[in-house]
BARONU-266767 format. One record per residue (C-alpha): y, z, x. Coordinates in steps of 0.05 Angstrom, whole numbers, padded with zeros to 5 digits, always signed. Layout:
<sites>
YZX/...
</sites>
This chain:
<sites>
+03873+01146+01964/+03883+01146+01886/+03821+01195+01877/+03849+01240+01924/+03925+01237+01891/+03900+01253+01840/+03855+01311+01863/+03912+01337+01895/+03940+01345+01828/+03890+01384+01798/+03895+01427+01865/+03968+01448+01843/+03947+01456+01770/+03898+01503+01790/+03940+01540+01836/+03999+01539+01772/+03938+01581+01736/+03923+01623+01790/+03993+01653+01807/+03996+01666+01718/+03970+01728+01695/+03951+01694+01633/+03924+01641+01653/+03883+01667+01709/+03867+01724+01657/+03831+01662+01618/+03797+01635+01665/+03762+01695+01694/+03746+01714+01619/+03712+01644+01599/+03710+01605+01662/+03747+01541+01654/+03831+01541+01625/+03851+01499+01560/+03913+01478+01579/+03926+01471+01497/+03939+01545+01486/+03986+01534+01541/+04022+01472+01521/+03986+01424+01575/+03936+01384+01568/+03878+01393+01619/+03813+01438+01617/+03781+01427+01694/+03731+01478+01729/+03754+01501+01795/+03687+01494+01825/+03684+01424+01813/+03751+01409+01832/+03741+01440+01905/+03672+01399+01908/+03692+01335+01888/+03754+01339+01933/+03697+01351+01993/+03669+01287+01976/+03733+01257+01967/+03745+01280+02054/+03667+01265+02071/+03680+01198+02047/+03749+01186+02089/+03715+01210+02158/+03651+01170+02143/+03603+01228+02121/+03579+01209+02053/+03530+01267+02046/+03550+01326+02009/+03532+01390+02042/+03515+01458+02020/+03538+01517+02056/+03473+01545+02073/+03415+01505+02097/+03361+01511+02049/+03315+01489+02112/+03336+01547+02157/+03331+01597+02111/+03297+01667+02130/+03229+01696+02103/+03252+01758+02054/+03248+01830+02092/+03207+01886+02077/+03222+01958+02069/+03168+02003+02074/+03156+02083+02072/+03110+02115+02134/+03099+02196+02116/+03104+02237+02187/+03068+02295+02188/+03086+02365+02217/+03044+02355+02272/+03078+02296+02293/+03145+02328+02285/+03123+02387+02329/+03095+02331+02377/+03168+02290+02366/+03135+02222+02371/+03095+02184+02327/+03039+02135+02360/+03005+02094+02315/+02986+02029+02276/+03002+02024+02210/+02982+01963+02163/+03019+01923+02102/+03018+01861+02067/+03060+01801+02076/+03072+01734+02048/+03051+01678+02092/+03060+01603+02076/+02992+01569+02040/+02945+01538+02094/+02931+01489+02044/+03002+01461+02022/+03038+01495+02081/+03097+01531+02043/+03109+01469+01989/+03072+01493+01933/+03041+01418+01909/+03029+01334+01931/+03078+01279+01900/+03141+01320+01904/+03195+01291+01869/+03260+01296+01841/+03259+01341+01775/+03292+01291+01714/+03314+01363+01683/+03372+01381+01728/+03374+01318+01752/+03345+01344+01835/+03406+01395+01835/+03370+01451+01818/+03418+01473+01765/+03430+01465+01698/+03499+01471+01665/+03511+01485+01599/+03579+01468+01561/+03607+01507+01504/+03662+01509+01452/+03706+01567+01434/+03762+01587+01400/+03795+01588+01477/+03775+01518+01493/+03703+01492+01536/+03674+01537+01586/+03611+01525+01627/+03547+01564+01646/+03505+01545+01702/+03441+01574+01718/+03379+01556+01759/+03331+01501+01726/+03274+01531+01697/+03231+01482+01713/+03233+01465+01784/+03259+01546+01790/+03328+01525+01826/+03290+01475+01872/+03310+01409+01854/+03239+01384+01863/+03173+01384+01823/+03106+01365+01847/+03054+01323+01799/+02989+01367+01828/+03001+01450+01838/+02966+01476+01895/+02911+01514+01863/+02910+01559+01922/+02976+01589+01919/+02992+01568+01842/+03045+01526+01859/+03085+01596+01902/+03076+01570+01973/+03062+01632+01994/+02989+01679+01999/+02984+01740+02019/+02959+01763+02086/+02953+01834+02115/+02994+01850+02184/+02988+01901+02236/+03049+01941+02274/+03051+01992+02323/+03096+02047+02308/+03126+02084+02373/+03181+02128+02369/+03212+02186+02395/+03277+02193+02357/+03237+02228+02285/+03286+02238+02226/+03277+02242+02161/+03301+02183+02132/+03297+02142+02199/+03288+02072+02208/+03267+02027+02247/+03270+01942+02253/+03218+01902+02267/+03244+01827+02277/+03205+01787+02253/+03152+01817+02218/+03165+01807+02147/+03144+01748+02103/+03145+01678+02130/+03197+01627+02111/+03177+01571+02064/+03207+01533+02118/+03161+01524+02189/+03229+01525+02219/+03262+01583+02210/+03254+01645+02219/+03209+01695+02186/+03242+01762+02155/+03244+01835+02181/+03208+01898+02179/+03238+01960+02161/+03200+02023+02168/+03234+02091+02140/+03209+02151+02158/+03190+02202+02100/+03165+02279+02117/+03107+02291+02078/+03070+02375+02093/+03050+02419+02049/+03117+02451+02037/+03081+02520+02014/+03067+02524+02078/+03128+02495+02118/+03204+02477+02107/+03247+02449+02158/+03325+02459+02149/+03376+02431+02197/+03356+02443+02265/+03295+02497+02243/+03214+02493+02221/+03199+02546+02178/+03127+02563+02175/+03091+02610+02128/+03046+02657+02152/+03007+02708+02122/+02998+02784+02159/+02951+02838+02136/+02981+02900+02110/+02965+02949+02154/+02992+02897+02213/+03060+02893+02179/+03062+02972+02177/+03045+02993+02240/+03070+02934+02284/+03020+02884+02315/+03015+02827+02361/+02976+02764+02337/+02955+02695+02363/+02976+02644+02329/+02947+02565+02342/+03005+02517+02317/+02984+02452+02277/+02988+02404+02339/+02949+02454+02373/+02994+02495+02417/+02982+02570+02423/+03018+02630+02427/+03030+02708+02411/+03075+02733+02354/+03104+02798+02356/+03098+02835+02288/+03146+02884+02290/+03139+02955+02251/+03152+02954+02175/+03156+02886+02161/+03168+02861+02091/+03148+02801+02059/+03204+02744+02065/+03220+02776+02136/+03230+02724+02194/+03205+02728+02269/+03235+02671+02313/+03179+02638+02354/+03196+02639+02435/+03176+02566+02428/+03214+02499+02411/+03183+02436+02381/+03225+02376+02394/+03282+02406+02416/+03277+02442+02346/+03278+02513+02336/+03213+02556+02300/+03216+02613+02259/+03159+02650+02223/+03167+02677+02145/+03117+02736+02136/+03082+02733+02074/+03049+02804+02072/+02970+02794+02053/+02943+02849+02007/+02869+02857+02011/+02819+02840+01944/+02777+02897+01958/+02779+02954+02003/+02724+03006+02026/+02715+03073+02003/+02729+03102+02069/+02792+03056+02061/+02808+03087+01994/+02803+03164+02025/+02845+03152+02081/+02896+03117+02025/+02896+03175+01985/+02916+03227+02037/+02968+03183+02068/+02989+03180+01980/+02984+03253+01981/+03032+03269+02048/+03090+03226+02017/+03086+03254+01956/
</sites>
């Protein structure tokens, strides 16, 4: 009851810093308040106060073990983010189908997830995985904290590293997903529960996958924009003159007829009668000029040359 009195205290001097500017303004600057520049006479951390008051209630209902706010033995294997390109074709299609193959981080067969034999408590931080560091200044003490180097924020060593995964836990394995999907954005993802590394821990859960989506085509050739496909094609001369109608085989395949109307110039656009994934298609002529041409080309050139001029 005495412990508690007189954590209650340090409660309400904490809360006196809080609710002044200056104080408060100290305390967020180094950390911890020295009540001397103030006229008082205490220099607490608010972190320990709040702590020690836990134990202080864990005590009075019976539960003498401290406990952390998150579990360390439930925690989740890390996720993974990874970039799929989707090709034209498979945009045209508007699904993509396939397997697709990364690497993850699976706990070692050999230590299963603990990285070493003889664990014990490290003797640098004491098991609490932390080290604190106190300091003088001009203001009065402040603490640092910061993960123990040595047992990396653990609280636990080992006498013998697992020479299979140096002392990690963890090797690396590759994995398998199928892809399916019919909603294709750029940019998309998708979630795959599950499928990311492994927990150190056996019993919890292993992290996600998330796939994004990336278009990757040759964008001399193609550009999509909003709700359109561009595609480049190339028309001979004389076709863009006098008019034509061509076949055209799209990239997944597909077939159809394009109307090349008369006097088309190079950057003109024909809209396709067909729709890719509910996505419109347009054409951009790029008029092709030949490398050579015949001599009986070159007459017939030279009178049409000699009626316009």
């Amino acid at each position: 009851k005495a412990e508690a009195e007189e954590k209650f205290k340090e409660i309400s001097g904490a809360w006196s810093i809080l609710s002044d500017p200056n104080k408060k303004r100290q305390y967020d600057q180094f950390g911890t308040i020295d009540e001397n520049a103030f006229n008082g006479g205490f220099n607490f951390n608010f972190e320990n106060v709040f702590e020690d008051l836990g134990d202080i209630f864990g005590n009075i209902f019976g539960n003498r073990q401290r406990r952390s706010y998150k579990d360390p033995g439930r925690q989740k294997g890390s996720s993974i983010k990874i970039q799929i390109p989707v090709s034209i074709e498979e945009i045209l299609n508007g699904k993509i189908d396939r397997d697709i193959e990364y690497d993850i981080d699976v706990r070692c067969p050999k230590c299963h997830g603990e990285g070493g034999s003889n664990k014990k408590s490290c003797p640098h931080c004491n098991g609490t995985g932390m080290v604190t560091e106190t300091q003088k200044s001009p203001f009065g003490y402040f603490q640092n904290s910061h993960p123990c180097q040595y047992c990396k924020g653990t609280g636990e060593i080992f006498d013998n590293i697992c020479n299979t995964c140096h002392g990690t836990g963890f090797v690396k394995k590759k994995q398998t997903v199928h892809v399916y999907t019919t909603n294709i954005q750029n940019g998309q993802t998708l979630m795959f529960n599950g499928k990311g590394y492994q927990s150190k821990y056996s019993s919890a859960p292993d992290g996600d996958l998330i796939v994004e989506l990336v278009f990757q085509y040759d964008m001399n050739k193609f550009a999509i924009q909003g709700n359109t496909i561009y595609e480049k094609i190339e028309v001979p001369y004389y076709d863009c003159i006098l008019g034509s109608t061509i076949n055209h085989k799209y990239v997944n395949g597909v077939t159809g007829e394009i109307q090349i109307p008369q006097y088309s110039n190079d950057g003109n656009h024909i809209r396709s009668n067909k729709r890719f994934n509910n996505m419109n298609y347009e054409f951009i002529i790029s008029v092709k000029m030949p490398k050579y041409i015949k001599e009986s080309e070159r007459k017939l050139l030279n009178e049409i040359k000699k009626e316009n001029s």
